[in-house]
N, C-alpha and C positions, 0 to 999 in steps of 0.2 A: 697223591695229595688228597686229604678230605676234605667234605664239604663244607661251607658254610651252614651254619643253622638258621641264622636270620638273613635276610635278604639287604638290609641296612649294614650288617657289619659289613659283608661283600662288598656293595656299594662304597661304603668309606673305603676300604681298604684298598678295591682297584681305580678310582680316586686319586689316592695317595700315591701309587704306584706309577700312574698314568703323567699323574705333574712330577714323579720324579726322572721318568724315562717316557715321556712322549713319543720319539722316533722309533722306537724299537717293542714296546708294550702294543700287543696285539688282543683287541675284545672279540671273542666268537661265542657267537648265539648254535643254538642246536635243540631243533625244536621236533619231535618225536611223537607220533599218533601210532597207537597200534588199535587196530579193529578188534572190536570183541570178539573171543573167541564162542565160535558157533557150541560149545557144549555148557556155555554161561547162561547164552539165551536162550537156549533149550528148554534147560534146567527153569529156571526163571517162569516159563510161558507154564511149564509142566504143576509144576508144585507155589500155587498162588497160596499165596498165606489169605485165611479167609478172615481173621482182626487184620488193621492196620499198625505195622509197625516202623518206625520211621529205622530205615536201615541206609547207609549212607550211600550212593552211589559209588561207581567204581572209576576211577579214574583209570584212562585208556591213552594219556596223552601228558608229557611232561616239556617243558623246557631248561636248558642247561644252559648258564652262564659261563665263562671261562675267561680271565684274563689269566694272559701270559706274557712272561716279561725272557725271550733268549740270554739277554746279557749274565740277568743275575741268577736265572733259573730258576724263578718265583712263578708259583700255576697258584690264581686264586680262582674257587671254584662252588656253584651254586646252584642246585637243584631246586626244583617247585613243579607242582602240578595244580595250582590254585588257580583258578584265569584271570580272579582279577589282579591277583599278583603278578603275574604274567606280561599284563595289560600296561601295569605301572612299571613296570621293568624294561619293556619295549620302550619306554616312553623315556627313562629314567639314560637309558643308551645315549641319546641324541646330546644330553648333556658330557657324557665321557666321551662324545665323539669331539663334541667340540674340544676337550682338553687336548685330545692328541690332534687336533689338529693347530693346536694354539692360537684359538680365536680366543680375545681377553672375554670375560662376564659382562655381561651389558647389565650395570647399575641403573636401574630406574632413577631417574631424576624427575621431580616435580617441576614443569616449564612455568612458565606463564606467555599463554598465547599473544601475539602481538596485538590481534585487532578484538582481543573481551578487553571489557569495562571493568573495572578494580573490582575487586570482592565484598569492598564497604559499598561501591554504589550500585552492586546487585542484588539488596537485600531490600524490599522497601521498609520503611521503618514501621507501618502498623503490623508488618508480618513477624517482624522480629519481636515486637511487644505483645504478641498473639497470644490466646492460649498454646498454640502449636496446633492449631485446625487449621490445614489449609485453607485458602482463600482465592476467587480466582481472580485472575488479571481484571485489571481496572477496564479495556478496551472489551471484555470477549461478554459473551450475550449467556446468561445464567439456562435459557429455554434453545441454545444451540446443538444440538448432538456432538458427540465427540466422533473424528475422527477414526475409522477403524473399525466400525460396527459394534458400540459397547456393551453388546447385550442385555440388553432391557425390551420392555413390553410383554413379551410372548408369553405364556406361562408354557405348560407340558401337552405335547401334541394329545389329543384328544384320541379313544378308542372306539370305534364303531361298535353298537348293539352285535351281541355273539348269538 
């Protein structure tokens, strides 16, 4: 079976596969380092280019996606050696875990907390006809400091005579 090219098409497609056969669609990670070989950095130490030229690194480490489906004998499949694609990919699992395990999508809903105060009577009304410059609480002391140390006074530590 070959690869995927994009990591998204993958994605949808063992997705798809995943909601259509849950029990039996198997995801395997396969994550791969090989050591550079000693005649690369050899080479490398030896012959230093004396300009700079931006040459790309060598990637030494790959990860392998694979879902596979027994019944229908569908292998989807995805290489990468990018890390942060890697990274989102790892991450990207947890969601196809949860399909084969048939947890439903948890839909954010916007609540409204029991014990706040309506939304109209959290606004005071000169803030709302403001320019839009904050303004502070009517109760708090304009010469208080803020909590948390808010950086101010000090200017740049100083350097003793050399």
């Amino acid at each position: 079976m070959p690869y995927y090219t994009k990591s998204e098409d993958w994605l949808k497609q063992s997705s798809l596969l995943i909601e259509a056969r849950p029990a039996t669609t198997k995801v395997t990670t396969t994550y791969t380092v090989k050591p550079p070989r000693k005649e690369d950095s050899e080479d490398d130490e030896k012959t230093k280019p004396t300009t700079t030229t931006a040459t790309p690194k060598k990637s030494y480490g790959h990860l392998i996606l694979k879902t596979y489906d027994p019944v229908s004998g569908t292998c989807l499949k995805y290489r990468t050696s990018k890390a942060a694609e890697v990274s989102r990919l790892i991450q990207m699992l947890g969601t196809l875990g949860k399909k084969m395990a048939g947890v439903p999508d948890e839909d954010i809903k916007d609540e409204v907390m029991a014990d706040a105060p309506p939304a109209a009577a959290a606004v005071p009304v000169e803030a709302a006809a403001g320019s839009g410059a904050s303004t502070p609480a009517p109760g708090a002391s304009a010469s208080a400091p803020a909590a948390g140390g808010g950086g101010g006074g000090k200017g740049k530590k100083k350097k003793g005579k050399r």
